[in-house]
N, C-alpha and C positions, 0 to 999 in steps of 0.2 A: 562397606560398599555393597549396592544392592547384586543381588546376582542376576547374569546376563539372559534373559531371555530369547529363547530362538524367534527368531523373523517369523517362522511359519506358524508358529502360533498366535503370535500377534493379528497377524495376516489374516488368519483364519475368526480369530474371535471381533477384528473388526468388521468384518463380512456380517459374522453374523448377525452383530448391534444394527450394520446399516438395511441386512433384510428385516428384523426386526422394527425397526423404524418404519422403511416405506410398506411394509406391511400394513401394518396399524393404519397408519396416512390413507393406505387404497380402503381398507375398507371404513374408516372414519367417512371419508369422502362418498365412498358409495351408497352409506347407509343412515347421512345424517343428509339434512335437508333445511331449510329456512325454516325457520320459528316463525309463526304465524303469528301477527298480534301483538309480535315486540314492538315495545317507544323506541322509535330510532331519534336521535339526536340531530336538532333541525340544521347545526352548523356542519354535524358529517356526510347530511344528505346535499346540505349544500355544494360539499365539498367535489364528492362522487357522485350526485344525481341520483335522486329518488328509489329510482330502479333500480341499481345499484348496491344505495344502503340498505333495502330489503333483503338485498342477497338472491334474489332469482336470477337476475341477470349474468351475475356475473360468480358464481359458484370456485369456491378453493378446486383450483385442477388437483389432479390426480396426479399420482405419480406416472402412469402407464402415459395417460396423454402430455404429461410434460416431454416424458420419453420421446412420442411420438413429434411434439413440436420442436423439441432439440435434435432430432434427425434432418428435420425440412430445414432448420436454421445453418445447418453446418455444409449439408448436401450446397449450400452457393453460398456461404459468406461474404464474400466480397461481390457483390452483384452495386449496384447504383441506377435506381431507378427514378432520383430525382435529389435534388438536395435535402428532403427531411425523407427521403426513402432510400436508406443504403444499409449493405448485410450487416450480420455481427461483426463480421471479422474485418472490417474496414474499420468500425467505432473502438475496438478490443486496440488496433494498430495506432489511432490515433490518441486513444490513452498514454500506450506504451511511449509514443513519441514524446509526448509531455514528459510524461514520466521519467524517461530518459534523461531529458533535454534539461529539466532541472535539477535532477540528478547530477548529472555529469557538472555544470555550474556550480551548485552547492560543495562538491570536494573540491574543487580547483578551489574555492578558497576557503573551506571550511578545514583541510588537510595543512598548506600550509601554515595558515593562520595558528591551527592547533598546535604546529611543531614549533612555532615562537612563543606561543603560552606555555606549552611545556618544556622550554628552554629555560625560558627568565621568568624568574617567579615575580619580578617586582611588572611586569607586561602583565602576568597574570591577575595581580590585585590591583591591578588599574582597570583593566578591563573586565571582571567577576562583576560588580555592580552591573554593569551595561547588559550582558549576558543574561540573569537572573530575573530583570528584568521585562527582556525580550521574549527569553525563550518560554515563558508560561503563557503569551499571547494565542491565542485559538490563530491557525493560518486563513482560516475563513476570514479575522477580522482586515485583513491587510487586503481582500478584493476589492471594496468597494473605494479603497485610495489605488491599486492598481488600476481598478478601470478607469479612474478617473485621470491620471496621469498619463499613464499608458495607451490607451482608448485602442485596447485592442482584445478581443477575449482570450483570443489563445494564450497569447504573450502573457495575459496577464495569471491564465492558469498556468503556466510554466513559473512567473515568479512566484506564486502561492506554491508550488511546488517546490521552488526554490529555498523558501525559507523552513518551510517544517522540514526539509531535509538536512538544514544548515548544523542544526545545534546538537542531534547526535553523534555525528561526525564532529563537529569542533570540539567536545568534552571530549569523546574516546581518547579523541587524538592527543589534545591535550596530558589527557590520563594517562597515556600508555606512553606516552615522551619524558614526563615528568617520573616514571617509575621504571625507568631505565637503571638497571643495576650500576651503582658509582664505581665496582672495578672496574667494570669494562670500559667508562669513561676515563677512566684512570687508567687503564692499557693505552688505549690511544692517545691521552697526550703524553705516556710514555715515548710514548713512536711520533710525537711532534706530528702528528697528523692533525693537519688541517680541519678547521669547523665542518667547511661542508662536505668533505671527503667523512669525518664521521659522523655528519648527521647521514649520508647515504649509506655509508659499511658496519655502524655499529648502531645507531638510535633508530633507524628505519626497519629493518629486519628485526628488530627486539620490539618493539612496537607495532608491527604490522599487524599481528592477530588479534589486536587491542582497534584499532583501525579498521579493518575488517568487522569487528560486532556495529562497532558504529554505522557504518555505512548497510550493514544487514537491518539493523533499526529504523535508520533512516528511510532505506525501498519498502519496511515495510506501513511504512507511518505515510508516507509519499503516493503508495496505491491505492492507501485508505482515502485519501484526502483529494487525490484527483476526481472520484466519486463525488464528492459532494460538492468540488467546485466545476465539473462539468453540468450539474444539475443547474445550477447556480450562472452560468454564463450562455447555457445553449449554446446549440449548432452541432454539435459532435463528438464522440465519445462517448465512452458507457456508460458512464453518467450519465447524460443525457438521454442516451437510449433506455435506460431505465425510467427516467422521469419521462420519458414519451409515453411507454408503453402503459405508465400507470393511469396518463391522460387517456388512454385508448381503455383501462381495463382492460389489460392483455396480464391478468396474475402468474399466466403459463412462462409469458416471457420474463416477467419479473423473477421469478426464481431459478429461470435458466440463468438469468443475467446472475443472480448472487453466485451460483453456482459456480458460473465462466470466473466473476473475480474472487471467488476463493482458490479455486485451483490454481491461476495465472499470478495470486497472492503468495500461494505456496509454490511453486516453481521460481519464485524470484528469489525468495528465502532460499530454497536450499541451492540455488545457482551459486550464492554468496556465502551462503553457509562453507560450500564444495570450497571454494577458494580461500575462506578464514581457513580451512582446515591443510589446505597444500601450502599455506604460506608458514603457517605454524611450525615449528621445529624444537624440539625435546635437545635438552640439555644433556 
């Protein structure tokens, strides 16, 4: 077993990789400039506009001024100055909403479903083909038959949200139902206790922190992926506000935006982390 390293070293030597880094980055930035004379590629200048893919116009920010543009972004986040002019923190809330929203759907049926897989094995090899599958399909592929059905955008990023959240959670579950210790199934029908009294007293609590990784898998495959289908449907959300900003050449916002969803990537993780680890219980 590795031995335990103090916090405060950690702490300290990761401080100093990320001065380290933005270091290098500011004076990278302050002391390099456009290449004069490069072949720019006529489909990238297509892309970004001449000016653009020269690079004069629109220059890698700095760390100091990213600094400086993540102050003005946070100082009014939720401000609304129009329907494609609203702060961060209204687009960040509307993420999370989705986010949520299919979230919470995907275990209401991806939890029980998995507790009848891992009940009956013969449910399980009926259903394994179906699964198998499914679950390798990119969730990007299932928009373009959401929106058609659905003809709604948000709805339809909540069920793309829905489905790649589905099938972490229905394995875990599955898994950690199915590898339920056989005494303790054998205690309780000693005790002539009812199925569902011990699917909730004895299979649910032995399973839960099998349950819990999944659904940790799932937020974070689920935050990944609202990203690129808010790109993908417009109107709202940090997706989208990312793909605005890059229509605008705003590169400053663009990496505040990575930034905001790494952090609010990892805050969700360890929200769920927090709770695999209070449900958990030592033998």
């Amino acid at each position: 077993m590795p031995a335990q390293v103090p916090f405060w070293r950690a702490a300290l030597l990761s401080l100093a990789l990320l001065a380290l880094l933005l270091g290098g980055w500011e004076f990278a930035a302050r002391s390099g400039g456009a290449v004069g004379g490069a072949a720019i590629d006529p489909e990238y200048a297509a892309l970004v506009g001449a000016a653009a893919a020269q690079g004069g116009q629109t220059p890698m920010p700095m760390p100091s001024e990213i600094g400086v543009r993540l102050w003005q972004l946070l100082r009014d986040p939720f401000y609304v100055r129009g329907t494609n002019d609203q702060g961060i923190g209204i687009q960040i809330a509307y993420s999370l909403a989705r986010v949520g929203i299919g979230f919470a759907l995907a275990a209401l049926v991806a939890i029980p479903l998995g507790f009848l897989i891992g009940m009956s094995p013969l449910l399980a090899a009926a259903l394994n083909p179906f699964i198998q599958v499914l679950r390798p399909v990119s969730p990007l592929a299932w928009m373009p038959l959401a929106l058609y059905t659905i003809k709604d955008s948000s709805i339809s990023a909540v069920f793309v949200i829905f489905i790649c959240s589905v099938w972490p959670m229905l394995l875990n579950t599955a898994f950690g139902v199915a590898g339920v210790r056989r005494e303790w199934l054998n205690v309780a029908r000693t005790l002539e206790a009812r199925r569902l009294k011990t699917a909730l007293r004895v299979i649910l609590p032995a399973a839960a922190p099998t349950i819990l990784t999944g659904m940790r898998i799932s937020i974070g495959i689920a935050w990944l992926v609202i990203v690129a289908a808010e790109m993908l449907v417009g109107g709202t959300g940090i997706g989208y506000w990312v793909w605005n900003q890059w229509n605008n050449l705003s590169l400053a916002d663009i990496v505040i935006a990575i930034l905001l969803i790494g952090v609010i990537g990892l805050l969700l993780d360890r929200l769920l982390g927090w709770v695999a680890g209070a449900v958990a219980w030592q033998e």
